[in-house]
C-alpha positions as CSV (number, residue, x, y, z in Angstrom):
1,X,3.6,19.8,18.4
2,X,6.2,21.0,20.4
3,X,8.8,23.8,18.5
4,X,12.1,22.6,17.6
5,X,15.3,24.4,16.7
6,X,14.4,24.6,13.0
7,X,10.4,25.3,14.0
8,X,8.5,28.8,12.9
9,X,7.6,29.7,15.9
10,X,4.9,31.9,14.8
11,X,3.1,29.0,13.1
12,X,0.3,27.3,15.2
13,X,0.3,23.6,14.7
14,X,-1.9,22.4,17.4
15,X,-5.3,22.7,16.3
16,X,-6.8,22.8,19.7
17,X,-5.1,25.8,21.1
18,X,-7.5,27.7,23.8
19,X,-8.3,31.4,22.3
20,X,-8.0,32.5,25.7
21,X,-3.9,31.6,25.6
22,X,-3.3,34.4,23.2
23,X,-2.3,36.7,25.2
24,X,0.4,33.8,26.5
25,X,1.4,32.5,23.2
26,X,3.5,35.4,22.0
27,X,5.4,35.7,25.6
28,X,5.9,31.9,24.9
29,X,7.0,32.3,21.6
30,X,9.6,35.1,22.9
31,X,10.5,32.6,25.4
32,X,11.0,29.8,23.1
33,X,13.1,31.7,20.7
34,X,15.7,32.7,23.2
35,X,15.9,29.0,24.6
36,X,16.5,28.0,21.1
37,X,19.0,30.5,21.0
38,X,20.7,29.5,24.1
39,X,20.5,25.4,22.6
40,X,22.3,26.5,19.6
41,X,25.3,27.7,21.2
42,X,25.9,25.3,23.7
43,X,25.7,21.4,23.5
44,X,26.2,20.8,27.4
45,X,23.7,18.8,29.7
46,X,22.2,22.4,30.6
47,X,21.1,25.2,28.8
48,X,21.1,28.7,30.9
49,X,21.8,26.5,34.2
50,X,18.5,24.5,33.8
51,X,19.4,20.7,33.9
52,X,17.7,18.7,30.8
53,X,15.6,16.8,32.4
54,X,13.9,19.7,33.6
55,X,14.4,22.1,30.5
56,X,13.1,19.0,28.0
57,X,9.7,19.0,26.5
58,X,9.7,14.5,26.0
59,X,12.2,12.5,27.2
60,X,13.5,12.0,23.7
61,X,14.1,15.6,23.0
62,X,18.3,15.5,21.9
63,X,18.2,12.0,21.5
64,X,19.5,11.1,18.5
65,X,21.1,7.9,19.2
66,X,18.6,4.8,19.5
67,X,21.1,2.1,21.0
68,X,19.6,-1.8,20.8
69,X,20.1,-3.4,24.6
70,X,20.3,-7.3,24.2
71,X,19.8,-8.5,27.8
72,X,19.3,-11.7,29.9
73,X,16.3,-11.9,31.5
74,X,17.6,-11.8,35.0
75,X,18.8,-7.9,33.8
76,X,15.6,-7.4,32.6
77,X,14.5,-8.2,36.1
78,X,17.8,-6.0,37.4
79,X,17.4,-3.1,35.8
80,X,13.4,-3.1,36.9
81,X,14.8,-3.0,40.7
82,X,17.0,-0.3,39.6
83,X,14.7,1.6,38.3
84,X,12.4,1.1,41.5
85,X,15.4,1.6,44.0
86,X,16.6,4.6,42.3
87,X,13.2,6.5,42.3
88,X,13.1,6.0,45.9
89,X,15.7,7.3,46.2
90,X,14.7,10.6,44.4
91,X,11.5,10.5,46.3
92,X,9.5,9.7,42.9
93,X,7.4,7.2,41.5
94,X,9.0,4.3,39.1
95,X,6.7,5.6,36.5
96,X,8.2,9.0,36.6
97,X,11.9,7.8,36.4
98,X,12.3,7.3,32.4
99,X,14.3,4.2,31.7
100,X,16.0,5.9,28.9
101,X,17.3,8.4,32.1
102,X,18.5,5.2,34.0
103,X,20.2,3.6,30.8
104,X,22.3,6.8,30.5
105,X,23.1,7.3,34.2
106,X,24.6,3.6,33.8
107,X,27.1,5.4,31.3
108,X,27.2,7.8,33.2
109,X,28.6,6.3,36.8
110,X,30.6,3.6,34.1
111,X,32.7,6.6,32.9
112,X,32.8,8.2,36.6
113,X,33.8,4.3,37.8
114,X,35.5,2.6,34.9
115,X,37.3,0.5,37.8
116,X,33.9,-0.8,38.9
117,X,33.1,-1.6,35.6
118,X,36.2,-3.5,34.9
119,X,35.8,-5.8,37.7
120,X,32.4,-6.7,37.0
121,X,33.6,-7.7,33.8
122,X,36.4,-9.6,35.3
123,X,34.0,-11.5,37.3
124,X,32.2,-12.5,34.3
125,X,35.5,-14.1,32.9
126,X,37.6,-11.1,31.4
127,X,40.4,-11.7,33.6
128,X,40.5,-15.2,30.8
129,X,40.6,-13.5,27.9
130,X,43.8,-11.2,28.4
């Protein structure tokens, strides 16, 4: 199990630790403590100038927020090309491109964009309802 900000460190939970990572374990535990210090004091997208999706142990590490997506199917289909195009882009696979990642870099480029946004939404029939 990985640690967490309120985990003893110096508590081994996984029971299939290799004896020969002892030596490791307490410069990892040294190295865990300060990160943990470092979260604590700072809720930015990086902690000592390593970005989160590096620094993260699973890709729902300071995720707290489960948000429900009702889609149409053709966005379903959308956000699968998305997905696809935007791993090529990063020269990755699909597979390593988390679709949690994608769902908040569409928040993301919103909030950069909101003008974008708003004229998508007017082509869906907002410009009717004002």
């Amino acid at each position: 199990m990985k640690e967490g900000p309120g985990s003893d460190l110096f508590v081994d939970d996984e029971p299939d630790s290799d004896p020969d990572d002892a030596d490791s374990d307490s410069e990892d535990a040294d190295t865990r403590a300060s990160a943990t210090t470092d979260s604590d004091t700072s809720t930015s997208s990086t902690t000592t100038g390593i970005p989160y999706t590096v620094r993260r142990q699973t890709v729902k590490e300071d995720r707290t927020h489960e948000l429900a997506i009702f889609a149409r199917d053709e966005f379903q289909e959308l956000e699968d090309e998305v997905r696809r195009a935007v791993a090529d882009e990063l020269g990755m696979s699909p597979g390593n491109v988390p679709v949690t990642d994608i769902r908040e870099a569409y928040i993301e480029v919103a909030r950069r964009n909101p003008e974008d946004m708003a004229a998508v939404l007017d082509e869906w029939g907002y410009e009717h309802l004002r």
